[in-house]
Steps between C-alpha positions, in 0.01 A plus 500: 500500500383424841602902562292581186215331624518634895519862386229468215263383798553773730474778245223353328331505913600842525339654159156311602536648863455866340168676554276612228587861579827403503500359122270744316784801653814279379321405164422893468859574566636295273277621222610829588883454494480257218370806303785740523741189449647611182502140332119455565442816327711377171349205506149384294528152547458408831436187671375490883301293699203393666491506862530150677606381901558808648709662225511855419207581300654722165106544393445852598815546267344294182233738526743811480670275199172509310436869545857578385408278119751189617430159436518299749577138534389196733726209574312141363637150611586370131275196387776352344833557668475403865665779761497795239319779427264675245442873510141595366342852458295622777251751408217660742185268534705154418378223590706259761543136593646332774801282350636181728636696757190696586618835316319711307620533164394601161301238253767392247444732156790445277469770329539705813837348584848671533786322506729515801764695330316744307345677886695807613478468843341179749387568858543182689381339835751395760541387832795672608830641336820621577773822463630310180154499301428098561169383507327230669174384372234315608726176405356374169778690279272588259585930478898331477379238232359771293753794502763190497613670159604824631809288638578319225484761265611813717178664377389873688122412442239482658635694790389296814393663812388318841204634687531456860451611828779674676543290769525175244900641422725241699894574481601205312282250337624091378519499153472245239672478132141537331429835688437792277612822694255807464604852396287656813289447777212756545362544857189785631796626617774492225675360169850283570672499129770240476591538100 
């Protein structure tokens, strides 16, 4: 854990290091090579998102979402089950609110939820990951929490992609037992498919 934790720190460093420049031309390179990914294209359910410590920012790729007629989909901390996830419709002109961690999210509108298993495809933060497909979060386990099923129940969907920069890939990352491996990794530069 203590290797978790040491690694997490100095990526985490490194993303906020990046210039502005520097993040608007990786967040427009990712929206461009997310677009020819084939999967992305499939998909009209999507979940991505909002930008937070340095990540890389998928918004100028929500707006190309939009203008393609797919629904996209904003993770909310559940009210109710503590260290999982809702997924909730973001449309153009939402409203936001700051939930307990200081990130923006959408207002909670039941009728605008989706449940986990019913997306096609979920773009996820991470810190750094590794030739295999691992992930490592920020550390509350809440993306492994709620895509927990796709393990139990061998299930293909959503398809789960990391967003990240290209120098977060480390050769071999610790792993835990609750870990839920991702499919690919999309960088400005490229898309790593594991499965």
């Amino acid at each position: 854990m203590k290797e978790r934790q040491t690694l997490r720190k100095s990526m985490r460093a490194r993303r906020r290091d990046l210039s502005p420049a520097e993040r608007r031309a990786a967040a427009k390179g990712l929206r461009d090579r997310l677009l020819a990914f084939l999967p992305l294209r499939r998909a009209q359910r999507l979940a991505l998102y909002l930008v937070n410590d340095g990540e890389l920012d998928p918004a100028p790729l929500c707006a190309a979402l939009w203008s393609l007629g797919k629904r996209v989909y904003l993770p909310v901390l559940h009210p109710f089950s503590p260290g999982r996830l809702l997924f909730m419709e973001y449309r153009p002109g939402d409203a936001l609110v700051k939930n307990r961690y200081g990130i923006a999210e959408p207002r909670l509108r039941p009728e605008r939820l989706c449940p986990a298993w019913a997306l096609d495809l979920v773009l996820t933060p991470l810190v750094a990951f590794d030739a295999e497909g691992h992930r490592l979060g920020m550390g509350g386990g809440y993306y492994d929490r709620s895509f927990a099923f796709k393990q139990a129940r061998g299930r293909s969907r959503p398809m789960l992609v990391g967003l990240a920069y290209g120098f977060q890939r480390v050769e071999r990352l610790p792993r835990a037992c609750w870990d839920v491996p991702l499919e690919a990794i999309a960088t400005p530069e490229r898309v790593y498919r594991w499965r």
